[in-house]
C-alpha positions as CSV (number, residue, x, y, z in Angstrom):
1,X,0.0,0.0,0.0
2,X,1.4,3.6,-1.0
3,X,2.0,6.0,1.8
4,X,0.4,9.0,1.8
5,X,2.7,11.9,1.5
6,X,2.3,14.7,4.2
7,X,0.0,18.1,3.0
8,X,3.6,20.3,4.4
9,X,5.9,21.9,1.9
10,X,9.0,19.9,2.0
11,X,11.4,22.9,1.4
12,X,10.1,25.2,4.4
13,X,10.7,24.4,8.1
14,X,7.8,25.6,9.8
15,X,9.7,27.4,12.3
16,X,10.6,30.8,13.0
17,X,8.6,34.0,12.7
18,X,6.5,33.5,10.1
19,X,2.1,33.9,10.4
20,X,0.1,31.1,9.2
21,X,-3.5,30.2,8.2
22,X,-4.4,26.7,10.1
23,X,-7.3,24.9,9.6
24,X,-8.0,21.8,11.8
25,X,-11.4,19.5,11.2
26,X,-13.1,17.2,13.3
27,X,-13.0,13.3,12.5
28,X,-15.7,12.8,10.3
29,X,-16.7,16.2,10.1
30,X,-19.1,16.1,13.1
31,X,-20.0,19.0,14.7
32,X,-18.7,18.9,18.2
33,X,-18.2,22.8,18.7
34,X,-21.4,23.7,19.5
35,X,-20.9,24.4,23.0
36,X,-19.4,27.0,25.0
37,X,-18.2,24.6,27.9
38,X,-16.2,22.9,25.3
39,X,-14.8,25.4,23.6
40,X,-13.6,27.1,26.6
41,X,-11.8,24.2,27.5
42,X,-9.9,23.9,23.6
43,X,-9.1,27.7,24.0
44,X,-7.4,27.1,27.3
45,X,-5.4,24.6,25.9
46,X,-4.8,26.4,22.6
47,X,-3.6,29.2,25.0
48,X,-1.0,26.1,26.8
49,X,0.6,25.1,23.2
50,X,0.7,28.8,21.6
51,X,3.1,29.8,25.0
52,X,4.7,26.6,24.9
53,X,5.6,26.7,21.0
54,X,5.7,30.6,20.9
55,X,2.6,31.7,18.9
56,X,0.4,34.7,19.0
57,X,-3.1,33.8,18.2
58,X,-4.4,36.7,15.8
59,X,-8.0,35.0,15.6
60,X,-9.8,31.8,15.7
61,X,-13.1,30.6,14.9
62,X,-15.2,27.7,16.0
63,X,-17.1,26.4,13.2
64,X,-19.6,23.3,14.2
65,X,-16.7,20.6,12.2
66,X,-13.7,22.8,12.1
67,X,-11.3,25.2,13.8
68,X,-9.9,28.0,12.2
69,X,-6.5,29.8,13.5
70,X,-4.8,32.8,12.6
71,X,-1.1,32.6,14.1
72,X,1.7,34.6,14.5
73,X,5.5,33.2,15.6
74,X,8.6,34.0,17.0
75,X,12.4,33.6,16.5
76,X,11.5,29.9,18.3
77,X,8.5,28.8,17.1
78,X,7.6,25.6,15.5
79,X,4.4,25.3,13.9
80,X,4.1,21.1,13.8
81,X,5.2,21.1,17.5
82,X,2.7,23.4,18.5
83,X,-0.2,21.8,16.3
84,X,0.7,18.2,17.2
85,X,1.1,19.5,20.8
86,X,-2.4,21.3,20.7
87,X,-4.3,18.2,19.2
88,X,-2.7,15.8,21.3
89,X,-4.0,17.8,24.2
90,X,-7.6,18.8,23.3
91,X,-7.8,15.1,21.9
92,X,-7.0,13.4,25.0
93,X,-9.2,15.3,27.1
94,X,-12.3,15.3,24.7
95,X,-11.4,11.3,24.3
96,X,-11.3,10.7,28.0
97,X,-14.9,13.1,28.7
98,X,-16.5,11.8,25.6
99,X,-15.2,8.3,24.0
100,X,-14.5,9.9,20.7
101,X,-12.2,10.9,18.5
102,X,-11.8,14.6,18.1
103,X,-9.8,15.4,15.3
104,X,-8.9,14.8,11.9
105,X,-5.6,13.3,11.2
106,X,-4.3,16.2,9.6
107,X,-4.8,20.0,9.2
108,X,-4.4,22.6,6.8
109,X,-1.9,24.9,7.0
110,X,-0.8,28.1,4.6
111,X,2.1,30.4,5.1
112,X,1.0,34.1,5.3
113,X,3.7,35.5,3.3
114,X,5.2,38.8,4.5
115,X,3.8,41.7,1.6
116,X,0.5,40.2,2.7
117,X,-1.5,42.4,5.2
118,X,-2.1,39.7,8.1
119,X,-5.4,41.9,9.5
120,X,-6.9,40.6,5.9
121,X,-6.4,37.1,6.8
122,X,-8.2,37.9,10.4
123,X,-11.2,39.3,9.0
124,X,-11.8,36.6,6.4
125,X,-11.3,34.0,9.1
126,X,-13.8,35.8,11.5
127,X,-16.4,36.5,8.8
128,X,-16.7,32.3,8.0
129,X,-19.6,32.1,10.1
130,X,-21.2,35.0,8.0
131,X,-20.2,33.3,4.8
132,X,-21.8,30.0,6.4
133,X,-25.0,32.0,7.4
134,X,-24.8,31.5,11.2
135,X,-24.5,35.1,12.1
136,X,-25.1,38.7,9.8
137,X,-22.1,39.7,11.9
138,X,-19.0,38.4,12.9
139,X,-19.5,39.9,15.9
140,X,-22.5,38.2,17.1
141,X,-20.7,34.9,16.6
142,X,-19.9,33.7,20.3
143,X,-17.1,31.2,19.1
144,X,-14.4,33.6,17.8
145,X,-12.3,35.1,19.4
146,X,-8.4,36.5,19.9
147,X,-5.7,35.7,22.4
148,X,-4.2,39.1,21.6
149,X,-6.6,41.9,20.3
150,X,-10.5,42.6,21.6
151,X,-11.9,41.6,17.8
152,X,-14.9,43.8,18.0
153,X,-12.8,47.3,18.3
154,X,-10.2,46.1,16.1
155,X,-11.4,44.3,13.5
């Protein structure tokens, strides 16, 4: 059987200070984030790996069968560590409260390059749940949020 090969670029690192995109889906696409109880828990583990692996969260969004992330690194970060560290976390937990599996076996990742304006990326991340028709505005959607800027005044 062939191996499947891994969604990363081969010639870039993933460390440093670079901002990236990050998409992460549930297993099977089910809609686990529903809840504020549970998502409160994710984000205080997202908030563990991102000062463990030295990431600024820009933004995320909850959708129902996917997380998106906004992130920004520093001279030491590693962007597999901190995503395998993250789902390994949240994963565990979610296993040992609920008997399932809570993530996908990969993500999605891109590279924000650097002549791109970063508070671009923010807003289309934060206005998904407009695009989806949950909410006529972004800020009415209670599962986004930022570990560094208050998204209503800023974006």
């Amino acid at each position: 059987m062939k191996k499947k090969s891994s969604p990363r670029l081969k010639c870039f690192s993933y460390n440093g200070p670079f901002a990236y995109s990050v998409t992460l889906c549930t297993y099977k696409r089910r809609p686990h984030f529903i809840l504020q109880d549970l998502i409160s828990k994710i984000v205080d583990k997202l908030k563990d790996s991102t000062d463990r692996y030295g990431f600024s969260v820009i933004v995320y969004t909850f959708m129902p069968d996917h997380l998106h992330l906004l992130v920004k690194g520093t001279d030491s970060s590693d962007l597999k560590g901190f995503v395998r560290h993250f789902k390994q976390m949240t994963g565990y937990n979610f296993k040992m409260q609920q008997g399932e599996i809570l993530w996908h076996l990969s993500y999605y990742d891109r590279v924000i390059r650097k002549d791109e304006d970063i508070a671009a990326s923010a807003r289309y991340i934060l206005k998904n749940p407009v695009r989806k028709g949950l909410v006529a505005d972004f800020r009415d959607y209670p599962f986004s949020g930022s570990l560094v800027y208050n998204i209503k005044e800023i974006f």
